[in-house]
C-alpha positions, 0 to 999 in steps of 0.5 A: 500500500502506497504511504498515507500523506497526511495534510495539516489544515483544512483551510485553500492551501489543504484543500489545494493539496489535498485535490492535486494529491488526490488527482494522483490517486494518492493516499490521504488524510486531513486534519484541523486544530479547529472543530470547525474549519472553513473547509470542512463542507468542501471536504466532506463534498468534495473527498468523502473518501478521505479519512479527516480529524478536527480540534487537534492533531492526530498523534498516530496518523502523523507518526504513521505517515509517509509525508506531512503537508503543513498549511503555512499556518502552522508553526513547524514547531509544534511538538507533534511535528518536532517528533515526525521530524525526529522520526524522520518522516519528511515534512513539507508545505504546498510550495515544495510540491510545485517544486517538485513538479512544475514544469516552467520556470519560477519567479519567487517573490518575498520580503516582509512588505511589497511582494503583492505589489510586485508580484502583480506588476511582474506578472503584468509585465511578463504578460505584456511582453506576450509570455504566459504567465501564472501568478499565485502562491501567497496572494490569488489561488494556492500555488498548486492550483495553478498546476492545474492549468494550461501549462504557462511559460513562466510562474511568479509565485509570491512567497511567504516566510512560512512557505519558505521554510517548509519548502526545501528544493525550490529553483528560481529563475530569478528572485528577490527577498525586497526587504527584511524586518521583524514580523510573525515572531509568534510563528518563527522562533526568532527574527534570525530565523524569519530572515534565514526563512526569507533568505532561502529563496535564493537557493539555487536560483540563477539570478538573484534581484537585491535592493543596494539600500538594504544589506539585508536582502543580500545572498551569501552567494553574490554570483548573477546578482542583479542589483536596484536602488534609488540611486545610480546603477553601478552596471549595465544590468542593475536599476536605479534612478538618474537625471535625464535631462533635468528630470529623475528617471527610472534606469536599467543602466544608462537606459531612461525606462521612465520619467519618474513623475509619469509613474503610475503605480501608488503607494509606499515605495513606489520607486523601489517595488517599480525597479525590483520588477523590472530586476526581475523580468530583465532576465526572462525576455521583457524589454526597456519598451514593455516596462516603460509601457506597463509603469506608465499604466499600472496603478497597483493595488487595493488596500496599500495606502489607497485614498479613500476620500476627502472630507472636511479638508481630511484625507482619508487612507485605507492602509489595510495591507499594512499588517506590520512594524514596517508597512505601517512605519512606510505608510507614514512616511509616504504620506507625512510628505504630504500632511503636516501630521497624520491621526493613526489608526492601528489594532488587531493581531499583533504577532509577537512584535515590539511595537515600542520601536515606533515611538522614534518612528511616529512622534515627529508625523503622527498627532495622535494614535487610536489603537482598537482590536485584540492587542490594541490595549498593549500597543498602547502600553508599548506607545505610552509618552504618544497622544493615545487613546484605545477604543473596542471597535474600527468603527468606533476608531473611524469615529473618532478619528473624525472628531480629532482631525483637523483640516489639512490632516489625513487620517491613515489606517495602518494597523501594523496588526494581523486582521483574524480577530474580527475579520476574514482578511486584511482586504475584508478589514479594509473594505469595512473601513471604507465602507465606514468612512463612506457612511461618514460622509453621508451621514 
């Protein structure tokens, strides 16, 4: 009898897992820490063949398992899967399985803030310059799905640290860490560990894309590295900015992409997620006229310091995307070139991090701090010498936010926080704000 794969999670990456598994007529188990997990219709439709268990981990299928797919979830610490690993049974995510069985070339996008961003603009701008291209992994449909599909020429794959670490013979084509700082320290043991997690991307890769700001993002390894800044590039192959007769210019070399001023793409750091795309694609085809062509059009994404409206001289941001120090810290900076001083709003899940190191990083820009959600109480002890205040609610934070800010301010929601506590997602989370801001100007 062929070996039990168990799968750990019931949630899109289980069930992608489990249908791809099953596909290949192999053998299954599923299981969920929940007694209710979102998929468990989906299962007992799709699979009612398949052996599953709820509210916990099932010692004896793990330990009598040929392999264990873990959902990126779930902390590879976790005691039960110490023990597998001891036993020597292999452990692995959805990411190892497209590893070892895609059949084009991958494109693997990480860092702790920006992937979506350029994840989406690369697979923009691959699919102008006319390649088939499929996009998934941490953002869309779960990697495995897109296996399913007629087969594309290239993958770009948005990766995440959880998936990174469960994921052990990934080859790029290109890649790129965009960036690295503190966050999920309630997942990973340490921010050592999350940055190792991060770095494993570059494993066997033929080109590596790196920010020259950014020590961190850099290999060991710095052979085929092709490097971006915002500043001048040092060789043909690397991306930056010079002036072009008198006006700041994306470059590839001494090639003028873009006039900076004609960029559409929004939000924090739209500059370096700009060059880190065109890094990227620079290696697969995609020339100086198609990325001049898609930066000149592509606007980027929801949910990323996105202008809801403007209400009693009050500029209203949806920042939802900023699910940590770092988005958040970005944000501010973005907009404080704008606005005189911010009102803040923040809360949620906090994931272990240190928000104390923010007090530098907000008290010259930000006016006030409204915190809500499930950690706000302690972010508000880790601000404590900030104007703050704590409320329940978003709504009652939105609320507030009104009645504080002044004419020629914007209030920016960033909750630096994890969503799961009162809603789906962050995209669910920023569409109630707007939702709520909009009510408020109707009202």
């Amino acid at each position: 009898m062929a070996p039990i794969q168990c799968i750990m999670g019931m949630g899109n990456t289980g069930l992608s897992c489990l249908r791809f598994l099953r596909a290949m007529e192999k053998p299954c188990c599923i299981m969920d820490s929940r007694a209710n997990p979102p998929g468990l219709q989906v299962l007992l439709d799709e699979f009612p063949e398949v052996p599953y268990a709820l509210g916990g981990w099932r010692h004896d299928w793990l330990m009598g398992a040929g392999r264990i797919i873990v959902s990126p979830g779930i902390a590879l610490t976790e005691p039960c899967l110490l023990e597998a690993k001891a036993a020597g049974i292999t452990i692995c995510g959805d990411i190892e399985l497209v590893a070892q069985c895609a059949k084009a070339p991958v494109v693997g996008i990480t860092g702790t803030n920006g992937k979506t961003t350029v994840t989406s603009l690369t697979g923009e701008l691959l699919a102008t310059a006319g390649k088939r291209v499929a996009v998934g992994g941490n953002l869309g449909p779960p990697a495995l799905e897109l296996l399913t599909e007629d087969a594309p020429e290239i993958y770009v794959l948005e990766l995440s640290s959880f998936q990174l670490a469960s994921t052990s013979s990934l080859h790029c084509k290109a890649a790129t860490l965009l960036n690295c700082s503190p966050d999920h320290l309630d997942w990973h043991p340490s921010y050592e560990d999350y940055m190792t997690a991060k770095k494993s991307i570059y494993h066997s890769c033929d080109y590596k894309i790196c920010a020259r700001h950014d020590p961190n993002t850099m290999p060991h390894d710095k052979h085929n590295t092709i490097i971006y800044g915002l500043d001048a590039p040092i060789s043909e192959n690397d991306f930056g900015l010079t002036k072009h007769r008198g006006e700041w210019c994306l470059v590839k070399g001494e090639q003028s992409i873009l006039p900076l001023s004609e960029l559409a793409l929004s939000g924090p750091c739209p500059e370096l997620n700009a060059l880190a795309a065109c890094a990227l694609v620079s290696q697969l085809g995609v020339s100086v006229d198609v990325m001049t062509k898609v930066l000149s059009t592509y606007v980027g994404l929801p949910h990323r310091c996105e202008k809801v409206v403007q209400y009693r001289g009050v500029d209203w941001y949806n920042d939802s995307k900023g699910t940590n120090i770092g988005a958040t810290s970005a944000a501010v900076q973005h907009l404080s070139s704008k606005h005189a001083h911010l009102i803040l709003l923040m809360g949620g899940v906090g994931k272990g991090a240190d928000f104390s190191v923010m007090q530098a990083l907000l008290k010259d820009q930000v006016r006030h701090v409204i915190l809500f959600g499930q950690d706000g109480l302690a972010i508000q002890q880790a601000l404590r010498g900030m104007s703050t205040e704590y409320v329940s609610t978003l709504s009652e934070a939105v609320q507030r936010a009104n009645q504080v800010a002044k004419a020629g301010e914007a209030v920016l929601f960033s909750p630096s926080c994890a969503s799961f506590d009162a809603f789906e997602n962050f995209a669910h989370r920023g569409n109630v704000y707007k939702m709520l801001v909009k009510e408020l100007v109707c009202s």
